[in-house]
C-alpha positions in Angstrom: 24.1 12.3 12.2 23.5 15.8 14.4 21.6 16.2 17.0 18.4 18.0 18.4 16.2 18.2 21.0 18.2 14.9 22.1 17.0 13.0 19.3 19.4 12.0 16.4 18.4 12.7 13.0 19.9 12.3 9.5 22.4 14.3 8.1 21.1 16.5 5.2 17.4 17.0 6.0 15.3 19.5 3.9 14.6 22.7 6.1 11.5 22.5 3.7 9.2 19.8 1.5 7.7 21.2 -1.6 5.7 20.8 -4.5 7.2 19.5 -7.5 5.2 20.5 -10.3 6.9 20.6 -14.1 10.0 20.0 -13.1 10.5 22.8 -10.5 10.3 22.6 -7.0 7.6 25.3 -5.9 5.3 26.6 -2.6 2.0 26.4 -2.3 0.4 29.3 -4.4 -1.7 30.3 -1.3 2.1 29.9 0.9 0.6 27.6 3.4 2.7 25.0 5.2 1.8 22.1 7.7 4.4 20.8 10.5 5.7 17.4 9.8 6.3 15.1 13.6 9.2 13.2 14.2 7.2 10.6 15.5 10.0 9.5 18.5 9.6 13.0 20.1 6.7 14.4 18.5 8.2 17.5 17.8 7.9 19.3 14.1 11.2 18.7 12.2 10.2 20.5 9.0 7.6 22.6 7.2 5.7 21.2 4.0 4.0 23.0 1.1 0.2 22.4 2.1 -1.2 21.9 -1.2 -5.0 22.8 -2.4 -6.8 22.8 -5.7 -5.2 25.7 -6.9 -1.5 23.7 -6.7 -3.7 20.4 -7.9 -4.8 22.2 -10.7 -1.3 23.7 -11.9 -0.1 20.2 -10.8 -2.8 18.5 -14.0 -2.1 21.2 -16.5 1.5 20.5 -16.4 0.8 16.8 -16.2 -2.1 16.8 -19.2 0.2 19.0 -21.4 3.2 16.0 -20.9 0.7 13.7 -21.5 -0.6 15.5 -25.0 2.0 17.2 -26.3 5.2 15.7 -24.7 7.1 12.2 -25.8 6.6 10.2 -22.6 3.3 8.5 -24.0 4.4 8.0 -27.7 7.7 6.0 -26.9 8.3 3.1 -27.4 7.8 0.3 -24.1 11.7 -0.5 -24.4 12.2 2.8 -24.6 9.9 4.1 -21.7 11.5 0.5 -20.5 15.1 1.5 -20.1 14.0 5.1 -18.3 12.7 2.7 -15.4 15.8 0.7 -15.0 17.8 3.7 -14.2 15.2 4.7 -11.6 15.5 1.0 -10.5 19.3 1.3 -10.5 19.2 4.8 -9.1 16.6 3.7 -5.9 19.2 0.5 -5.5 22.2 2.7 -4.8 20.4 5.2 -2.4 18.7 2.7 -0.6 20.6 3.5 2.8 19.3 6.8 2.7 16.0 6.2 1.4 15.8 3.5 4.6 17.2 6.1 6.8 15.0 8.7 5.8 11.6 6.7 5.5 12.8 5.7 9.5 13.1 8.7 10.7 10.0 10.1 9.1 7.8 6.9 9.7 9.3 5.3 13.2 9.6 2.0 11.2 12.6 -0.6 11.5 15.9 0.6 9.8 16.4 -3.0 9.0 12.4 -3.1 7.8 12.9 0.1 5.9 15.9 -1.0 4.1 14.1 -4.0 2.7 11.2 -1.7 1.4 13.5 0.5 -0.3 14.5 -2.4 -2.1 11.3 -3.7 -2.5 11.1 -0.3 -5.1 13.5 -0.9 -6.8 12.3 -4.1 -7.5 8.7 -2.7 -8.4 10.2 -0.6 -11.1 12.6 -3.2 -12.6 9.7 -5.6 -12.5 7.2 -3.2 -14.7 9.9 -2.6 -17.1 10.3 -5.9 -17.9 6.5 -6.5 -18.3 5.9 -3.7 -20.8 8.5 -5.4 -22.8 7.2 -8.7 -22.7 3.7 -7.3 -23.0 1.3 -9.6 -25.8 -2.0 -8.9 -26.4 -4.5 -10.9 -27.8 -5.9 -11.3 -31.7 -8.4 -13.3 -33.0 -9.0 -14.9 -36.3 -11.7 -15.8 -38.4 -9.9 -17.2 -41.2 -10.5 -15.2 -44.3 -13.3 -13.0 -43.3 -11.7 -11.0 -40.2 -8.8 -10.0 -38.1 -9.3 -8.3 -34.2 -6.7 -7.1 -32.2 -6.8 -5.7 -29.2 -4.4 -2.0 -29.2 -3.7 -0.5 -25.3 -3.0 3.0 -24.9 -2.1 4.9 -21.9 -5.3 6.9 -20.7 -3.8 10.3 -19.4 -3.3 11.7 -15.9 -3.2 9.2 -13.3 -3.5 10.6 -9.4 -1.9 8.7 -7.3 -3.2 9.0 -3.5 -0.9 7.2 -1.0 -1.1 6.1 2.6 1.7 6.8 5.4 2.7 2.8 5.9 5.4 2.2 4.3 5.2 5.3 2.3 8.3 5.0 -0.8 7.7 1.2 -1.3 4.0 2.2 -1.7 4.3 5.1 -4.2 6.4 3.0 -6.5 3.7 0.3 -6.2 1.4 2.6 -8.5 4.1 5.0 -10.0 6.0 2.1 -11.9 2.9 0.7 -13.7 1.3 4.2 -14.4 4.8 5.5 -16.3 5.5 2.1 -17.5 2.1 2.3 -19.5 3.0 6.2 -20.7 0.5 7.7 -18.5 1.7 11.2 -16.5 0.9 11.3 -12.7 0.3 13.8 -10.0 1.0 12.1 -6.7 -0.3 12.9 -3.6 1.4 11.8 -0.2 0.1 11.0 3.5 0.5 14.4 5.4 2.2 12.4 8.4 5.0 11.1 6.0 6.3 13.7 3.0 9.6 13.1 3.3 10.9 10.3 1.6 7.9 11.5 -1.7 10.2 14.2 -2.1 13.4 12.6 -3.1 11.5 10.7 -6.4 11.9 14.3 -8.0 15.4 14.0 -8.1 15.8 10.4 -8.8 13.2 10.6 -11.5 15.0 13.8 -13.3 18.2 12.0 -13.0 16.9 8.9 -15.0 15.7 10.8 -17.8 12.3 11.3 -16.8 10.7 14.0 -19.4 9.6 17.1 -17.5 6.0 17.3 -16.4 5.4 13.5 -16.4 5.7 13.3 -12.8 4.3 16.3 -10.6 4.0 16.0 -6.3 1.5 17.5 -4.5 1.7 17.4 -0.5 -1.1 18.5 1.4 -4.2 16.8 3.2 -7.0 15.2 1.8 -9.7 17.1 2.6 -7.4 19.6 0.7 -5.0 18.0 -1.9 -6.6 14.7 -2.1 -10.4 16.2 -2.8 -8.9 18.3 -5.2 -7.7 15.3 -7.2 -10.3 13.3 -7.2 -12.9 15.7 -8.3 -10.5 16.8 -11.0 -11.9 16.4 -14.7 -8.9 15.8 -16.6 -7.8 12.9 -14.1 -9.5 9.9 -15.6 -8.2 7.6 -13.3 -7.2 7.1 -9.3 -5.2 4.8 -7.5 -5.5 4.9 -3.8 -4.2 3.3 -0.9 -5.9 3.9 2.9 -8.5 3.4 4.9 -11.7 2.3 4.0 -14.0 5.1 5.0 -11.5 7.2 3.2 -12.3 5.2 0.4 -16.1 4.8 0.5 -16.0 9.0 -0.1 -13.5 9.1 -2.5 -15.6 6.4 -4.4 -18.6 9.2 -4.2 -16.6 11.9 -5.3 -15.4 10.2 -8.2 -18.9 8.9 -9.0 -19.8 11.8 -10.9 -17.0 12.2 -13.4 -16.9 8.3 -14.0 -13.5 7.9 -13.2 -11.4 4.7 -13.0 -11.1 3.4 -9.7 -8.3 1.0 -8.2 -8.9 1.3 -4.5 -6.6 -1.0 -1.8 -8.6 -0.4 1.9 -8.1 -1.7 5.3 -8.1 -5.3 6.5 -8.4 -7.5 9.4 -6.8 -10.2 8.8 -7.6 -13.6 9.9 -4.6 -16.3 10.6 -6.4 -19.8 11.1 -4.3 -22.1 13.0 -5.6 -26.1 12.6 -3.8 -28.5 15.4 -1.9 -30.6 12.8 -0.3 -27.4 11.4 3.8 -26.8 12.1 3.3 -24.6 15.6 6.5 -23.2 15.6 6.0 -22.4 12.1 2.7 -21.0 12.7 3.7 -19.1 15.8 6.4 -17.3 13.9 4.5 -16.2 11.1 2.1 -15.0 13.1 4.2 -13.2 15.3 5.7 -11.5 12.2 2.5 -10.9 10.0 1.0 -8.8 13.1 4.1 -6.9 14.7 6.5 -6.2 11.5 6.4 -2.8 9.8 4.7 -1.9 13.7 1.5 -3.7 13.0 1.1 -0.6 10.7 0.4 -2.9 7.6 -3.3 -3.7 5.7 -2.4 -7.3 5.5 -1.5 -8.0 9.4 -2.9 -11.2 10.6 -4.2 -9.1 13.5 -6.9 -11.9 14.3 -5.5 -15.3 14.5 -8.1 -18.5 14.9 -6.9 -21.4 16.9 -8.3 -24.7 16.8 -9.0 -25.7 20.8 -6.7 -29.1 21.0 -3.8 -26.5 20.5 -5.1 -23.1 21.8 -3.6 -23.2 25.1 -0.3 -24.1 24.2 -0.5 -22.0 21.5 -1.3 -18.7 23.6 0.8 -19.4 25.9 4.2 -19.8 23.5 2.5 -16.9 21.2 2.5 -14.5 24.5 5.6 -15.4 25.8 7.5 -14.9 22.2 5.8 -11.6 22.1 7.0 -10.3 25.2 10.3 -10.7 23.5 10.0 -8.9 20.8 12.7 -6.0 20.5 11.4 -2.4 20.8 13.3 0.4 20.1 14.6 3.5 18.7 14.1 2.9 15.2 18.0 3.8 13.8 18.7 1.0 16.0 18.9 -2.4 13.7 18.3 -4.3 16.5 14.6 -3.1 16.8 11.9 -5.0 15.6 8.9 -2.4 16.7 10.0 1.3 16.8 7.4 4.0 17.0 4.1 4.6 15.4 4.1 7.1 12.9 2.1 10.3 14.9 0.5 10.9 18.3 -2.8 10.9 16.7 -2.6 7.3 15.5 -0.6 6.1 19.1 -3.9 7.7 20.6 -6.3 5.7 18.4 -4.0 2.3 19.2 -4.0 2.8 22.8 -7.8 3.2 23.2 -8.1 -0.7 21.6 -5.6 -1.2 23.9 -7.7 0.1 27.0 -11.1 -1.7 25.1 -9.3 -4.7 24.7 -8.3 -4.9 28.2 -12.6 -5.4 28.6 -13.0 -7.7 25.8 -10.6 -9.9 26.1 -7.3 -11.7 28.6 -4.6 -9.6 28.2 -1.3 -11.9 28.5 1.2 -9.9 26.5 2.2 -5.7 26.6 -0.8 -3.8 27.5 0.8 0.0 27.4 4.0 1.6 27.2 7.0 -0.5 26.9 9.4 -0.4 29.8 12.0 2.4 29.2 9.8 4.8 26.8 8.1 7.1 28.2 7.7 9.3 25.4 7.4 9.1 21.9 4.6 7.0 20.1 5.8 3.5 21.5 3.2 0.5 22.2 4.4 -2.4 23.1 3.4 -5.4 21.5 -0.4 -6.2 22.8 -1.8 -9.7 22.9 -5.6 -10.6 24.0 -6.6 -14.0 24.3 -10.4 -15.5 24.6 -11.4 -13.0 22.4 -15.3 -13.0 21.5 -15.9 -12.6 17.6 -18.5 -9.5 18.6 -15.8 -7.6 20.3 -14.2 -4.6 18.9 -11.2 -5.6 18.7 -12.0 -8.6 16.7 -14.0 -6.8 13.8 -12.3 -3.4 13.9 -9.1 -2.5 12.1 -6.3 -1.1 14.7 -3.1 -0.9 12.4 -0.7 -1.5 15.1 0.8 -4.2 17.5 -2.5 -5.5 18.8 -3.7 -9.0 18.1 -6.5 -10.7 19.0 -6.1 -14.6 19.7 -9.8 -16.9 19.6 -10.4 -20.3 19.6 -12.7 -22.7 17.1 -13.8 -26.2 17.4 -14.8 -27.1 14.0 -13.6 -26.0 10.0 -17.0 -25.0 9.3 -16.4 -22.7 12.7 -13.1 -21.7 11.7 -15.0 -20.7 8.3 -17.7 -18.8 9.8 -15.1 -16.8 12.2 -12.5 -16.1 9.4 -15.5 -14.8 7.0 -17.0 -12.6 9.9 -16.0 -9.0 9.4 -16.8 -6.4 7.1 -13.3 -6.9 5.4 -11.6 -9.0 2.9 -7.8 -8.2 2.3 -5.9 -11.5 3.0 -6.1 -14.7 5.1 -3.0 -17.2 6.1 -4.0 -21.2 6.8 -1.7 -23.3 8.8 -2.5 -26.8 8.3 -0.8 -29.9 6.9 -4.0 -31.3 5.7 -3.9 -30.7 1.8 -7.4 -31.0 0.8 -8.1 -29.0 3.8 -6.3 -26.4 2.7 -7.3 -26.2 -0.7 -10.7 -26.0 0.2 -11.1 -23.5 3.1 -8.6 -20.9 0.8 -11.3 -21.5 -1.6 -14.1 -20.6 0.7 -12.5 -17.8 2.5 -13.7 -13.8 2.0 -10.2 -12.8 1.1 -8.3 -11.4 -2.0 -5.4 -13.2 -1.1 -4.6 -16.3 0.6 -1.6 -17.7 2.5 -1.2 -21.4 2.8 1.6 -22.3 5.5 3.4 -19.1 4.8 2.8 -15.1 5.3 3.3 -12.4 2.9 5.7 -13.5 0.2 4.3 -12.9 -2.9 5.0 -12.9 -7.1 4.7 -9.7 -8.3 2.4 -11.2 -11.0 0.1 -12.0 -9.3 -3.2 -9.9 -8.6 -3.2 -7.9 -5.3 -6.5 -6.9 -3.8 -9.4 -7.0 -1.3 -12.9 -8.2 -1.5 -15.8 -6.5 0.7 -14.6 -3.6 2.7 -11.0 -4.2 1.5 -10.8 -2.9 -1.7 -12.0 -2.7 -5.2 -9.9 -4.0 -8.2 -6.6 -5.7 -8.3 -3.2 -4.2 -9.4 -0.1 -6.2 -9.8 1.3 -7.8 -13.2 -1.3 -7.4 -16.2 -4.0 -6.6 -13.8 -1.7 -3.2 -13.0 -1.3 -3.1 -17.1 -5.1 -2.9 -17.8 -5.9 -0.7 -14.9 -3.2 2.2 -16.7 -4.3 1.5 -19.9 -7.6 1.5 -22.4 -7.7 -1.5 -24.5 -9.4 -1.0 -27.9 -10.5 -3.6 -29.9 -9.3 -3.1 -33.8 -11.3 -5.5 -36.4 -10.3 -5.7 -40.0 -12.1 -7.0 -42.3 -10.9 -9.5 -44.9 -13.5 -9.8 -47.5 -16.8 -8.9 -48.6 -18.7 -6.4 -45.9 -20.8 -8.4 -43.6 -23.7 -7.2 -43.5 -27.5 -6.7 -44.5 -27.9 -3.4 -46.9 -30.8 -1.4 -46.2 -32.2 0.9 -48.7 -31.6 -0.9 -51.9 -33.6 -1.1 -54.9 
């Protein structure tokens, strides 16, 4: 580690992110950069390429021409299979770095980080087994017809990717696209560039063929507009907030372009009085303040059934007020800082609104000791009313609100009242109960006495504001592929002949 401006940061930084467009690293054609924060002093530790369309459109060309006249998309799945196992082993050995890295750049957990640079290795090693596996359906009609159903890769896939938890995220959507045989052109959050650029490296050491993968940095007003309005991108994946999405959905509209679209969330964690408390309270303290409440499936509104509520705010509050933040290097800390001065800005105004909306019992500001840096310590509001801002508005950060019901068909009607769908968690030992109020729940995903472990097979996605489409096992499969249906037929044509004599 060196040191500057009193800060420690890795050894071995870039002094410069670029593009990495057919298998070169290259500037913006225009030259222009953008400062990159370190978000514990909020001070610029590196320049990055600022891409626009003329770098998304040299980005494509090299992408379409892999795709067309390349081998990438013509090999064969356990071939394309084996070139993902070496990323997989390749992300697994460089996972220190890639955890210290993705901390320093994010202001997440060390510890945290660690696990989601695992978590991406994992997400390659998963899709390179499914492609393998990979069966698809035929149908019989004995002696008259054969249909089978024949996937192929559909071309360029842009990838658009949020600042949370930025490497696990990219291989979330990367794995599946070059699993298939598509090419990509990936486009990172502006606030976190750093840990994007070391897939170059790690994909041209696994045998990647040049131009599959291509990396443009940039905004996305700039970079992102750029590939979304592209023609020869047939398909987006994109992670991020859902106003973000709503527009991108617009400028796609025109081109007809596939969507998979992952948006915000506010989460609802509904807490019955038979359910395990302890349990309950330490999921919930997890599911809000891990990854620093920076995470689209935080239970950021938890629902307390009123026999419990008191006891249950008052343990919930004090637990909180012992959650560890720190310096993110430190593996100690369990909330380190939020990723950029902008977003600590946005945070601390629900902070000050929730201070007028509902009992503050837990953090409320600054955390003792910090008096720089993008630090919030973790915020609890009890008595929350479900009209208040802070109970229907996404804040992506340590801030939960706590509110009590009386009834399940209250609970319900709570849980279901926002504009968003992502995911719901329901503590209860009643078995029937839970069954049924997962089942009635506007969510994509549901949690039933646990938070946020999940098969990699199974479909991830929102409903309402949350999202459109799922990806994860075959759902990620048909999203990067076309399926055409094939029908052979076995004996006489079937059908009425017009213009005979």
């Amino acid at each position: 580690m060196s040191q500057s401006s009193g800060r420690q940061v890795p050894e071995g930084l870039p002094d410069r992110i670029r593009h990495y467009i057919d298998g070169e690293f290259v500037d913006s054609a225009d030259g222009a950069t953008f400062g990159v924060l370190d978000p514990v002093t909020n001070e610029d530790y590196v320049s990055a390429a600022a891409g626009k369309k003329a770098d998304v459109d040299r980005a494509v060309a090299a992408a379409r021409r892999a795709f067309t006249e390349g081998p990438w998309p013509k090999l064969l799945p356990r071939e394309r299979s084996r070139v993902l196992h070496r990323v997989a082993d390749l992300v697994e050995a460089r996972d220190a770095r890639l955890a210290e890295l993705e901390s320093f750049d994010s202001g997440l957990p060390i510890s945290q980080a660690l696990g989601q640079a695992r978590r991406a290795a994992e997400n390659f090693r998963f899709f390179a087994d499914l492609i393998v596996a990979q069966a698809d359906d035929v149908y019989k009609v004995p002696g008259r017809q054969v249909n089978y159903v024949n996937r192929k890769p559909i071309g360029v896939a842009g990838l658009i990717t949020p600042w949370n938890t930025p490497f696990m995220l990219e291989s979330w959507k990367l794995a599946p696209a070059l699993a298939t045989g598509n090419t990509v052109v990936l486009k990172p959050a502006e606030f976190t560039p750093l840990s994007a650029s070391l897939w170059a490296e790690i994909f041209s050491e696994a045998g990647l063929p040049q131009g599959v993968f291509n990396l443009v940095n940039g905004f996305g007003e700039d970079a992102g507009d750029a590939l979304v309005k592209h023609p020869d991108v047939p398909l987006i994946s994109f992670t991020g907030e859902s106003g973000t999405g709503s527009l991108i959905f617009a400028n796609a509209a025109p081109f007809l372009k596939g969507l998979s679209m992952e948006l915000g969330g506010k989460s609802p964690a509904i807490v019955f009085a038979d359910a395990d408390l302890e349990a309950a309270i330490n999921a919930t303290i997890f599911g809000v303040f891990s990854l620093n409440g920076e995470r689209c499936t935080a239970g950021s509104r938890i629902l307390v059934e009123r026999a419990v509520y008191d006891e249950f705010v008052e343990r919930y509050a004090a637990q909180a007020k012992r959650v560890v933040v720190g310096d993110p290097r430190d593996p100690k800390t369990e909330v380190g800082a939020l990723v950029h001065p902008e977003h600590y800005a946005k945070v601390m105004s629900y902070v000050e609104l929730g201070k007028t909306e509902g009992r503050l019992v837990a953090g409320g500001g600054r955390p003792e000791g910090f008096p720089t840096g993008n630090y919030v310590a973790p915020t609890v509001f009890a008595d929350v009313k479900p009209d208040a801002r802070i109970f229907q508005e996404e804040i992506f950060g340590p801030v939960v609100a706590i509110t009590p019901f009386d009834s399940e068909e209250e609970a319900l009607e709570l849980a279901n009242n926002t504009k968003y769908g992502l995911a719901a968690y329901v503590w209860t030992n009643d078995l029937k109960r839970a069954h049924t109020f997962a089942q009635s729940v506007e969510a994509g995903m549901v949690w039933l006495n646990s938070n946020n472990v999940r098969d990699l097979r199974t479909p991830f996605g929102g409903v309402k504001a949350s999202g459109l489409g799922h990806e994860g096992g075959y759902r990620s499969i048909d999203f990067y592929t076309d399926q055409q249906a094939v029908h052979i037929n076995l004996g006489e044509a079937h059908n009425p002949i017009f213009g005979a004599r």
